[in-house]
N, C-alpha and C positions, 0 to 999 in steps of 0.2 A: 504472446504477451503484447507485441509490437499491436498486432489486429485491435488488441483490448481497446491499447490505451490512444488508436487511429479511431475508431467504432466511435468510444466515449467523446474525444474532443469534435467528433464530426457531429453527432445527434444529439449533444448536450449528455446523455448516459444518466440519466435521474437524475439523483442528487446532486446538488452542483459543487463545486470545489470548495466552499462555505463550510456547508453540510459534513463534505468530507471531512477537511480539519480539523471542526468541532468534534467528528467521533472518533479522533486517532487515540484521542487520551483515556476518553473512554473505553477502547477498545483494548486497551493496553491494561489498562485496569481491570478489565472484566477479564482477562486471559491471568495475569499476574495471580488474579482471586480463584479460579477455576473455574469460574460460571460460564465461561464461553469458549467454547474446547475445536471449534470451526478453524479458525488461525492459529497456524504453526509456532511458537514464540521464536525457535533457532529461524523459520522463516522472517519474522518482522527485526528480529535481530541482525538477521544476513544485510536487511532493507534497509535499518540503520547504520550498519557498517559500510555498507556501500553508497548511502546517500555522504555519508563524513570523509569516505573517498574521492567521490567531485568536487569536493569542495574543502577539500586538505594542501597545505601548501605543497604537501611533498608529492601530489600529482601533478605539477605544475612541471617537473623534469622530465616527461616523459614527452608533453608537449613540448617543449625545449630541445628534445634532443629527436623526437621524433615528426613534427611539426603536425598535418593534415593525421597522421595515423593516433598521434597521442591525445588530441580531440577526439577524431569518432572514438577511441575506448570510453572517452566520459558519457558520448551523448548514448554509446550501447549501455551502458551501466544507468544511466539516469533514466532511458526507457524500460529497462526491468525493474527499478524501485517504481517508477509510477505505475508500471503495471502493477505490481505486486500491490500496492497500497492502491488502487484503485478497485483491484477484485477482493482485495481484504473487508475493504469499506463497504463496497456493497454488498457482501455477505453477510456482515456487521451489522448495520443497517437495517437488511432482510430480518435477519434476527431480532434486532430489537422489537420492529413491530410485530413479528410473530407472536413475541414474549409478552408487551404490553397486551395482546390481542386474547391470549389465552388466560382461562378459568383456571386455577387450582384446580387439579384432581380430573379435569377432562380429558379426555384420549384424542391428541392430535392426530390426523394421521398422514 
């Protein structure tokens, strides 16, 4: 995950971080409806849960009592949500233009 989301910030990684945010909602919607069955919902769920973690007060004590160790847990936890929402996206992404791309009733293959 770390490679991912080292790979993406180093070579730009297609879409740009724009691109991405615009499709998180979509993405969510299209999972929520069943049309897009690629992305795990307990996965973007975990991603949300973990993202409302870095940024909750009550991790604010670990860094307090922990100092240098209770940081890096946040920036390990905030480098798996960006991985995870970074490979969700372009999957995503991938998908929609396959989806725009294709005919009714043609056999992709």
């Amino acid at each position: 995950m770390l490679a991912l989301v080292w790979r993406t910030l180093r070579t730009g990684g297609g879409a740009g971080a724009g691109e991405r945010l615009r499709a998180l909602p979509r993405m969510v919607r299209a999972v929520a409806r069943g049309e897009y069955r690629a992305a795990s919902p307990v996965r973007l769920l975990l991603a949300a849960a973990a993202a409302g973690y870095v940024v909750s007060p009550v991790d604010v004590v670990p860094e307090a009592l922990l100092g240098l160790l209770g940081t890096l847990d946040d920036a390990v936890v905030a480098a798996w949500v960006a991985g995870t929402l970074l490979s969700a996206t372009d999957d995503f992404l991938r998908w929609e233009r396959e989806r725009d791309r294709t005919v009714p009733g043609e056999v992709v293959g």
